[in-house]
KEFI-490651 format. One record per residue (C-alpha): residue in one letter; x, y, z. Coordinates in steps of 0.05 Angstrom, whole numbers, plus 5000, padded with zeros to 4 digits. Example, Ala and Ser with C-alpha at 12.3 -4.5 7.8 and 13.67 -1.06 7.14 Angstrom:
<sites>
A524649105156;S527349795143;
</sites>
This chain:
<sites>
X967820051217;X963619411209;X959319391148;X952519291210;X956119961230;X956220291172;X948920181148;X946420401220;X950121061216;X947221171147;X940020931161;X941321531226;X943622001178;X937921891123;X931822031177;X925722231133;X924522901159;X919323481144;X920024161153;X914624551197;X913625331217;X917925551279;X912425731319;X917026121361;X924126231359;X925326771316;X918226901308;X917627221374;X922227771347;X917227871285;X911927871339;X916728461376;X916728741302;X909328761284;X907129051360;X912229601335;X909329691263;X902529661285;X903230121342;X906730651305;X903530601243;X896030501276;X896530721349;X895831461335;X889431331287;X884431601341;X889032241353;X887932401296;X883433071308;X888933271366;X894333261325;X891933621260;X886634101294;X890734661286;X893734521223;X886634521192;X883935031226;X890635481202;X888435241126;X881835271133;X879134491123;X872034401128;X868733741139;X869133561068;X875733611067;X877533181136;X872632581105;X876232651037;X882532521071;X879831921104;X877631651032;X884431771000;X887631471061;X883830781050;X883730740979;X891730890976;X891530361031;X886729890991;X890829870924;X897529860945;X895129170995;X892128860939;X898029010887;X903428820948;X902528070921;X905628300850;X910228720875;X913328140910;X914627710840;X919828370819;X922528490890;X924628100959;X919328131012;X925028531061;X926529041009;X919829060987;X917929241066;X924129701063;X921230041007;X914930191043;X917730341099;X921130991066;X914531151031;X911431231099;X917131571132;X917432041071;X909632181075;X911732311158;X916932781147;X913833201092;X907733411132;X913433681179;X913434261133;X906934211096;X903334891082;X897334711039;X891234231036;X894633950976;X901133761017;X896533411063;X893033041021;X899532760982;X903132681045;X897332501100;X893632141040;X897631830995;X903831671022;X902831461081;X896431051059;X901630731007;X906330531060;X901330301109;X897329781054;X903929461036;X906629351106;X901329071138;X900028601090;X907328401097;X906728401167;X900627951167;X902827451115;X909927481171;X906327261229;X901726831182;X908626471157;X911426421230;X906326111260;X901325631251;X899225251323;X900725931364;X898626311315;X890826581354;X894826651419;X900627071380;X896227511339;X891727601404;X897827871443;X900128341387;X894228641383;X893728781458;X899528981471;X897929521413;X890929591444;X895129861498;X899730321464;X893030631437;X890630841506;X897231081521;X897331611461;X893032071464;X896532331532;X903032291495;X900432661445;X896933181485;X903633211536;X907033431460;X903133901437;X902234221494;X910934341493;X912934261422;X905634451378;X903734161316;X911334231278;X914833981334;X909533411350;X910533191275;X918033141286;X917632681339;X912632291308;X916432251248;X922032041283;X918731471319;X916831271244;X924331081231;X924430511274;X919130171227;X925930091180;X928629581238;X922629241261;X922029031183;X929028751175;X928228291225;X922427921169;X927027471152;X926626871098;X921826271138;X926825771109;X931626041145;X928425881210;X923925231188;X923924641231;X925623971219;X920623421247;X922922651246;X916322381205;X914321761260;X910721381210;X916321261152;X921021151224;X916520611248;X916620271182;X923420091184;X924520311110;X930320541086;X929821231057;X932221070987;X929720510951;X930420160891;X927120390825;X924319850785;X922419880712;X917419320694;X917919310611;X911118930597;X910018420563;X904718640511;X906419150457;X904319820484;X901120320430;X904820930420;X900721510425;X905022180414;X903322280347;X896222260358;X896922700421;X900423250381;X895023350328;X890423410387;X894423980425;X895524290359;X887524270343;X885924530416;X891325080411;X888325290349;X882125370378;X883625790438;X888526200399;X882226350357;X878826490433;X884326920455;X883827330402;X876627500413;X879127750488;X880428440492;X887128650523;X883229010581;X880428420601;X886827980597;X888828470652;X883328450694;X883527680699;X891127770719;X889228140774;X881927850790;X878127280802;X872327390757;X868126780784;X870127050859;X867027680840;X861127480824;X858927050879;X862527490930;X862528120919;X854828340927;X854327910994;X854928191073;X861227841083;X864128351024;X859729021032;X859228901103;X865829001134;X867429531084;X862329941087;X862129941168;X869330101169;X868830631129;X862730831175;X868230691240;X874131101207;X869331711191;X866831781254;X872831751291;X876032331251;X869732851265;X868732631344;X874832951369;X872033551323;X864633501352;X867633491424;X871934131410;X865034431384;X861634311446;X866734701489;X870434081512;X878634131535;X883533821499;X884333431577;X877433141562;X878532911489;X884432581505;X880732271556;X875132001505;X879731771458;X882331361515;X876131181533;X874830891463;X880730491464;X879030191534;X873029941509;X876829671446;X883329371489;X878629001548;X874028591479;X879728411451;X883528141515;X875327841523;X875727521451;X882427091475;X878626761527;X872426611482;X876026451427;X872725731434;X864826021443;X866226371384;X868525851339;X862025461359;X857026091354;X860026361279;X864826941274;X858827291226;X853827261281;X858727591330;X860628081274;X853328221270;X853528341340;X858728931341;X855629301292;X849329311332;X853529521399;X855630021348;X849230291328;X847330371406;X853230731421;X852131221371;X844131321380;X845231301459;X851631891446;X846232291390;X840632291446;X844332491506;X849032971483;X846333551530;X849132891580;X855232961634;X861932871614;X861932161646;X855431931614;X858632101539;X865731761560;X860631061571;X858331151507;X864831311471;X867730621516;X861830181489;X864030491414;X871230201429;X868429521439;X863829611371;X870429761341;X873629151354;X869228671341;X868829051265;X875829081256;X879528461290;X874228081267;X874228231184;X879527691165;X874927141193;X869227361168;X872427311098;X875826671108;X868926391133;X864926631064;X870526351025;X875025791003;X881725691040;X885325780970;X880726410953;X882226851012;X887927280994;X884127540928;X877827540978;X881328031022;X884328450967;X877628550935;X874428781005;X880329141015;X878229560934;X871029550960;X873629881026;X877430390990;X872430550940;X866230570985;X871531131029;X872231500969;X865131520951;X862031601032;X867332081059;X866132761024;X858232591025;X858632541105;X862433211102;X858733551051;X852133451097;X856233651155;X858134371119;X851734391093;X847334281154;X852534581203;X851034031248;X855633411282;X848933111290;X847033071220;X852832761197;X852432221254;X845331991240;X847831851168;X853731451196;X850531111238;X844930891180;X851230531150;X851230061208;X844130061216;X843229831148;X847429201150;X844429041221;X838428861179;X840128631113;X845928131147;X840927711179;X836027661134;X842327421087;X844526911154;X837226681148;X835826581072;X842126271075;X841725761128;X833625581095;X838125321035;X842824911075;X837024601107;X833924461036;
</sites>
């Protein structure tokens, strides 16, 4: 081989090269994998009251109970997703998705033989809420990792395609009980929970599957890839400056020694965990009590409907068919939001957030006022609430990422996700308490529905203040 020969095949060989998410590939299976997690982990959310109706009428829950389910749920959910970012400097992110896979499971098969209110609340509650925190925030920070130019049409896929599984369960879960009851219904379910353990293996290391992209611009140069380092040794004497540096590390050191010392340990581990300064300039604004508390407001009342409905003498045909209904509504805005995607990104995700909860509030008012209604005329309204419902929970992320900085949003989402939980532990047993204590569904939905009526006024007038200073 020529020496011309020899330094082409080399230049070939040492192509400057940059490696770039997949963007398919293997990322379609983690797609496969999250529609799997999402619509076994999520999908039977609004069956709730159908599956455990009899189970809490055998132990004798009461309202209060049911809500402070709900509020152990999301604050089991909220610290374990906000802790899942430690947990991954001790373990791998598979095992650490193994691991919380088993949690879940565990939580799954225990209320197969759960006798007590305290078995549900460990199993139902904490367990389960455990597993669920930790592996969807692996699952999101999966597809996050996977894809970066496909990543809206992805994300908008998986989450129709589980908008579809939702509409699909309640029958499945009626068609169950109906055959198996409430022990059997939990062994299936619980069995369906297992395959979570194979959709999570296939989260494989990104490096693995990273591409490599020729960089055109160091190609077009005509540079070779390795070049010469050259040491200029100047000409004028050149003042040495470590000694002087070292007294002046060993002065500042000093002094924040003498700081540190003045810290207490608590605080040391707060700031480990938390952004202090992201605290206080985001956790008192919409974008933080906003989405919290109106999910909280969303979760509650989609535990005591299927109750309300069984109250008012409906089948357990007809509640099947609202909870259908709901996620109709909830499937058809989100397969909306794909093609809109560009309005959206021109009107201002908070303005269309904004705009859910207010769909939400009508819902609700227009379901309160015409309850003596038709069957048909309370399915509308229970549609409509599906379509509230996604707008308020497909659209949280980017109504975080747009109140913060790119490099704040993980700890931005954690701490709405401890808001969330908190605000779930304080809300829930209040809504049930009035519920007992007024012995009326109606009660308890006017104060829901407050929640969302509350932030349909304060949010603008924050939109507005806020867009006076801009101008300014």
């Amino acid at each position: 081989m020529s020496v011309k020969e020899r330094k082409d095949s080399y230049q070939l060989l040492s192509k400057p090269y940059e490696l770039v998410a997949p963007d398919g590939g293997w990322g379609y299976m983690v797609a496969i994998a999250a529609i799997v997690i999402f619509s076994t982990t999520t999908g039977f959310a609004g069956c709730f009251g159908m599956i455990y109706n009899d189970f809490m009428t055998e132990v004798g829950m009461t309202s209060a109970d049911v809500t402070l389910t709900a509020g152990i749920i999301c604050m089991a959910v909220a610290l374990s997703g906000f802790f899942t970012s430690a947990l991954l400097k001790r373990m791998s992110f598979r095992k650490l998705a193994v691991a919380a896979v088993l949690v879940y499971c565990g939580g799954m098969f225990g209320q197969i033989i759960m006798t007590t209110k305290l078995h549900f609340y460990i199993f139902q509650g904490v367990m389960q809420g455990i597993g669920i925190g930790i592996i969807m925030t692996l699952t999101f920070t999966a597809m996050n990792d996977y894809f970066v130019k496909k990543r809206v049409l992805i994300m908008s896929f998986v989450q129709t395609m589980t908008g579809m599984f939702t509409m699909v369960a309640p029958m499945f879960i009626k068609w169950v009980l109906e055959r198996y009851g409430f022990r059997g219904c939990m062994m299936i379910l619980a069995g369906i929970s297992v395959s979570n353990i194979f959709a999570v293996l296939t989260f494989q290391p990104i490096k693995w599957h990273m591409k490599k992209v020729e960089i055109i611009e160091a190609l077009e140069s005509h540079e070779p890839l390795t070049e010469k380092i050259v040491v200029k040794v100047p000409d004028t004497p050149v003042i040495n400056l470590t000694d002087i540096e070292e007294n002046i590390t060993k002065i500042k050191y000093e002094e924040s020694s003498e700081d540190d010392l003045k810290k207490s340990v608590f605080r040391k581990i707060l700031e480990s965990f938390l952004d202090i300064e992201l605290c206080k300039s985001f956790i008192l604004t919409c974008a933080c009590m906003g989405p919290a508390i109106v999910c909280t407001a969303d979760n509650l009342y989609l535990m005591i409907l299927p109750q309300y409905l069984y109250s008012i003498e409906w089948t357990q045909e007809n509640v099947a068919l609202s909870i259908m209904a709901y996620g109709f509504g909830d499937l058809v805005t989100r397969i909306v939001l794909i093609f809109i995607s560009k309005w959206v990104d021109k009107l201002g995700v908070p303005k269309l957030y904004v705009f859910g909860i207010g769909v939400g509030v009508f819902s609700r008012l227009g379901l309160l006022l015409s309850s003596s209604a038709g069957v048909t005329t309370i399915l509308v309204y229970i549609a409509i609430m599906g379509v509230s419902h996604c707008c308020i929970a497909v659209l949280l992320p980017m109504v975080i990422s747009d109140a913060v900085a790119p490099e704040k949003f993980t700890a931005a989402m954690g701490l709405s996700l401890l808001v969330l939980g908190v605000t779930s532990m304080a809300l829930g047993p209040v809504v049930g308490a009035i519920r007992d204590y007024t012995n009326s569904y109606d009660a308890a939905f006017y104060v829901i529905t407050s929640f969302y009526l509350l932030f349909l006024i304060l949010w603008p007038i924050e939109m507005f203040v806020r867009s006076r200073r801009t101008k300014k």
